[in-house]
Structure formats: structure tokens, C-alpha cells
N, C-alpha and C positions, 0 to 999 in steps of 0.2 A: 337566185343570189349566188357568187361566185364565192369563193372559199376566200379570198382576199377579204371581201367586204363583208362576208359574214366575222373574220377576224379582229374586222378595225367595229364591226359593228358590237361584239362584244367585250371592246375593250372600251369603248366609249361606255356602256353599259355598268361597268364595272367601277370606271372612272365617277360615273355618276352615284353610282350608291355610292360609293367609299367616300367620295367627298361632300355626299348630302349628309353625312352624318359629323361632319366637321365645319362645315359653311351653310348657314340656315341664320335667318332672320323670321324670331319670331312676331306673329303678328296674327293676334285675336287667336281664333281658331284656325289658322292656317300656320303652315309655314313657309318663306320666302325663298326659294333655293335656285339663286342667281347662278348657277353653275348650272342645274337642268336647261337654262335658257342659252346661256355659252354651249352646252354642248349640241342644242336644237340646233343653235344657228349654223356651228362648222359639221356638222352630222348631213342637216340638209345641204347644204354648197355642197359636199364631197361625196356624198352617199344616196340625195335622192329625197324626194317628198314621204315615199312609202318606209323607206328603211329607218330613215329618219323620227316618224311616227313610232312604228315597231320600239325603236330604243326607248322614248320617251316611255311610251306605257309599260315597259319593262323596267324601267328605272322605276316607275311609281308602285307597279307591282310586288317587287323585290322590297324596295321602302316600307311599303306597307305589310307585308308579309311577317317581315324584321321589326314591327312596331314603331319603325323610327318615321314614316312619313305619315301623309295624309289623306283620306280620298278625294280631297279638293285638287289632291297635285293633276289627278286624271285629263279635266277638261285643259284645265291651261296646259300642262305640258304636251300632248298631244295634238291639239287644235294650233297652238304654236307652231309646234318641228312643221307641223304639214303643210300650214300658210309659208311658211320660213320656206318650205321647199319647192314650193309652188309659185312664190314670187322670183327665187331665184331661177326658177327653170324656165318662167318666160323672160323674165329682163337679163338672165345672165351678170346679175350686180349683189356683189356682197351688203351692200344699203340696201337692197329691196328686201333680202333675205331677214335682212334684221327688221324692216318696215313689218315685213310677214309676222315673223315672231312677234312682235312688240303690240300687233293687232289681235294674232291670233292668241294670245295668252294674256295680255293686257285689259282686252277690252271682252273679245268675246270668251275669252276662258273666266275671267272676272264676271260677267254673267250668269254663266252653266253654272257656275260653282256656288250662285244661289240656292239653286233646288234641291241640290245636294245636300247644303248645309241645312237647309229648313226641313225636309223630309227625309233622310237618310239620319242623316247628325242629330236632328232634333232642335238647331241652334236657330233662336232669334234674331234675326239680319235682316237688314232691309234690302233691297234688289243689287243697288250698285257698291255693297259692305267691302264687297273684294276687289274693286275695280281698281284703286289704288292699290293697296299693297300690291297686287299682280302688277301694276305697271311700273311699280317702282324696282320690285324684284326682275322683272324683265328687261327694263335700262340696263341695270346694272349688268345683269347677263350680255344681254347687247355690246356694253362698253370691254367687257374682261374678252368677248370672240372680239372684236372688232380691233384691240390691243394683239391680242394674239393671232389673229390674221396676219395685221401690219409686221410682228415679229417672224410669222414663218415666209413672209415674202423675202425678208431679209433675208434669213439663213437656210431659206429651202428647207424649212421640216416636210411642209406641205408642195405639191406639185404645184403650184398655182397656177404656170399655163396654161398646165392639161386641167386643170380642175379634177385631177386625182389627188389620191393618199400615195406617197411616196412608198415605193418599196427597197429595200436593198439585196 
């Protein structure tokens, strides 16, 4: 990893705590943190399947470290950025990226986070307890990158031809 992307990778990182502890939707035993999903989606497009995973589970790590996350964020934040960056790497489309996340954290992170919660947590759930609130908190993540995509097309925060991070 080059020194650029290790830079933007720990700023995404940073962005993610600081504002998981400001933007959170609770629900049950989870909580909903529509920003981890915003940052899976533009993290994979600019940085990669691998780097993209990397932040997520240091975003959850750091959360959880600090008392302020979950260890449910694990499966979905992770299993998300990765599909997110995996769909965008073969179709080359900001929608698929988001199709990625919204599966991998939606549905199959909403799964993992079963076993989790019944043998690690202790907590009574039935199989699909998280499938929703993960998909609902992932929409929303989805919608807030996909707004801010369309904005940095606009004003070029983002490279968007090269599908880089803009430097100056």
C-alpha cells in the first residue's frame, strides 16, 4: 500500500469513528451506523476490496476498544466494504458497489451477526433479528455515498475519471 492510500485510508478510519459516535441508530442490540456503510462504499470504489475491508474492521475495532461500538458491527461492516469492492472491481459501476454493500452487510452480515449475538452476546434472536435493521442501516449508508458521489462529480473533490483520491 502506497503512502497516499495508506493516508486517505486512515483518514476514512478516523472519519468513521469520530462520526460513529455522533450518527448511530439504535436498534435491539445492535447499532445502525449508516456512515460505516457511506464510507465501505466510497473506500471500496477509490481504495480497493482489500483496503476497503482493512478500514472497516478497524473502524469496528477502535469502536469497540472505546466502548462505543458493537461486535455485531464485525460481520456486516466488513463482509460489506469487501463485496462493495469486489462488485465494483469487476463491473466498474458505483450501483454495483452499492449492490455489494447492501448484500454484503444487509443480508449476509445480518446473518453472521446471528452467532454472534446467541454465543458470544448471550442474546435471544432468532436467525434473520438483524437482517433488517442491517439493511435498513445500509440503504441509508448507500443513499448519503451515492449523494456524495453525485456531489464530488460535481466539484471534483474526487478524481472520478481516474477513479482516484484527488491529491493537491
Amino acid at each position: 500500500m502506497n503512502i497516499k492510500k495508506l493516508t486517505y485510508s486512515a483518514m476514512f478510519v478516523s472519519l468513521g469513528v469520530v462520526l460513529g459516535n455522533v450518527i448511530y441508530i439504535p436498534v435491539g442490540v445492535s447499532k445502525c451506523f449508516p456512515i460505516q456503510h457511506t464510507i465501505n462504499i466510497i473506500t471500496a470504489i477509490f481504495l480497493g476490496p482489500l483496503p476497503s475491508t482493512l478500514i472497516a474492521f478497524l473502524i469496528s475495532l477502535i469502536r469497540n476498544i472505546m466502548g462505543t461500538g458493537s461486535l455485531l458491527a464485525f460481520p456486516g461492516s466488513m463482509i460489506g466494504a469487501f463485496l462493495a469492492g469486489i462488485f465494483y472491481h469487476k463491473m466498474h459501476n458505483k450501483y454495483f458497489a452499492i449492490i455489494g454493500e447492501v448484500i454484503g452487510t444487509g443480508i449476509i452480515g445480518g446473518l453472521l451477526a446471528f452467532p454472534i449475538a446467541k454465543f458470544i452476546m448471550g442474546k435471544n434472536v432468532l436467525a434473520f433479528f438483524f437482517v433488517y435493521p442491517f439493511l435498513l442501516s445500509t440503504v441509508g449508508g448507500a443513499i448519503i455515498a451515492l449523494v456524495l458521489l453525485k456531489i464530488s462529480e460535481k466539484i471534483d473533490i474526487f478524481n472520478i475519471k481516474n477513479n482516484t483520491l484527488k491529491s493537491k
